[in-house]
C-alpha positions in Angstrom: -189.2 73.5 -48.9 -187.0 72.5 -46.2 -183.1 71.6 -46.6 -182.2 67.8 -46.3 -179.6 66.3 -44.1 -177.6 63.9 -43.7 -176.7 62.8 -40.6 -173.7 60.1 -40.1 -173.7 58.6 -36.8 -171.0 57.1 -35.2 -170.2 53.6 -36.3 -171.1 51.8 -33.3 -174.6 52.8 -32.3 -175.6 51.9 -28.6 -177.1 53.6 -25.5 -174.5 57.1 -25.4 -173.8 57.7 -29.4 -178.0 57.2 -29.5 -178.4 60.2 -27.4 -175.8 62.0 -29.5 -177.5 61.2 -32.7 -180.7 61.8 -31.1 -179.8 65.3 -30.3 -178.6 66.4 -33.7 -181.5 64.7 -35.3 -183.7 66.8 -32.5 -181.2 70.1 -33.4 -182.3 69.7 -37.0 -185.9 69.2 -36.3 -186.6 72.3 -34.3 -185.3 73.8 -36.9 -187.5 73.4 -39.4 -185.2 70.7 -41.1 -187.9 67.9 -41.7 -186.4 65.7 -44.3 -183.6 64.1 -42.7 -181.5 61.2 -44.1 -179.2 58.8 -41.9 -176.0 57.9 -43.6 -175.5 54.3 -41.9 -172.6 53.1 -44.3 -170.3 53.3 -41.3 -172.2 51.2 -39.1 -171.1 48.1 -37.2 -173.0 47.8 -34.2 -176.3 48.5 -33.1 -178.6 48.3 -30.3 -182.2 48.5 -29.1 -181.2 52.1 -28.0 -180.2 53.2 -31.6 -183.2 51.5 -32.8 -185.4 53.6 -30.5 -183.7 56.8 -31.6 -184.5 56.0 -35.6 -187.7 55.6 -34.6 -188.7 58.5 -32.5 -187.0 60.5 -35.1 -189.3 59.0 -37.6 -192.2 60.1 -35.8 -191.4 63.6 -34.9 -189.9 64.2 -38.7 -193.9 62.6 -40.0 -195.5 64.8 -38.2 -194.1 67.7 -39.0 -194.4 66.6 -42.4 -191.2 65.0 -43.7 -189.6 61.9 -43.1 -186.4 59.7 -41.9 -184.7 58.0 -44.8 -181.5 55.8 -44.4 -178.9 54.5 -46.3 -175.5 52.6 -46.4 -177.2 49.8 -43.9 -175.1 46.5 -45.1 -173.5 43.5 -42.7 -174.9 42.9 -39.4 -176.8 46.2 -39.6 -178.5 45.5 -42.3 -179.9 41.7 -40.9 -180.9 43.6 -37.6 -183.1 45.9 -40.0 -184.3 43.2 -41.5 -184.7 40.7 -38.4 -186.6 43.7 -36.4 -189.1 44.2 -39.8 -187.9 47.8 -39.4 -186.9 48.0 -42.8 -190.1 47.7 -44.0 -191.0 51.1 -41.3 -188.1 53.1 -42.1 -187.1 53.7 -46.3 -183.8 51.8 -46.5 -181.7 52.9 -49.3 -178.6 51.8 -51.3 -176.8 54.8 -51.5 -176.6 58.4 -49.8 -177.1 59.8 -53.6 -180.1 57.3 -53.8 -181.8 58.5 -50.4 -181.3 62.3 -51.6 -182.6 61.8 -54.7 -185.8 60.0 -53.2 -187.5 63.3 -52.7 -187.5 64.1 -56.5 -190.5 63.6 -58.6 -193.1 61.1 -58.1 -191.5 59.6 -55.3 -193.4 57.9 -52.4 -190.6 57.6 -49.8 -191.6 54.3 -49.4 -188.9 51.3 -48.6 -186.9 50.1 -51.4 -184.5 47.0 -51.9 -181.0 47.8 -51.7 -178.4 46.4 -54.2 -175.8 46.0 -51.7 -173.5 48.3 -51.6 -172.0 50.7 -49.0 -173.1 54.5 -48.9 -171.1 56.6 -51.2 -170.3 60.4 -50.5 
């Protein structure tokens, strides 16, 4: 079973830290690393760029069969998630702990609601 990852992006997203995270996320996938998680408790800006990034990171992690999971949204990040609808695309959760743990037993990766709180490490 392949590693997961956590990935913490810088903590303002937009068009040049979106092709840096796009390229570690990329790094990871041709490596076989498929389950991926985005550690977004940092985060205080982002844009249609960084959106686009999540995404197509989404889509090459699915079909390779694992999956984008984030965690830590809260603040402005968190209402453009939830303005967009892309927190019911992408599983959202809580905690860093919360997102690793998601790939235990019985679970379907799908969204969950968040209680709140930052990431923790």
């Amino acid at each position: 079973m392949s590693p997961i990852r956590v990935v913490v992006p810088d903590k303002e997203l937009d068009l040049a830290s979106a092709v840096r995270m796009s390229r570690v996320l990329q790094e990871h996938l041709d490596a076989g690393e498929i389950r991926l998680v985005l550690d977004l408790g940092g985060l205080t800006y982002v844009d249609s760029s960084g959106l686009g990034e999540m995404l197509r990171a989404l889509k090459r992690a699915r079909e390779g069969g694992g999956d984008l999971r984030l965690c830590g949204l809260f603040g402005y990040a968190l209402r453009i998630f939830e303005m967009t609808g892309l927190d019911k695309v992408l599983a959202v959760y809580a905690t860093r702990q919360e997102a690793l743990t998601s790939w235990g037993t019985g679970s379907d990766g799908r969204p969950t609601r968040r209680s709140g709180l930052a990431a923790t490490s």
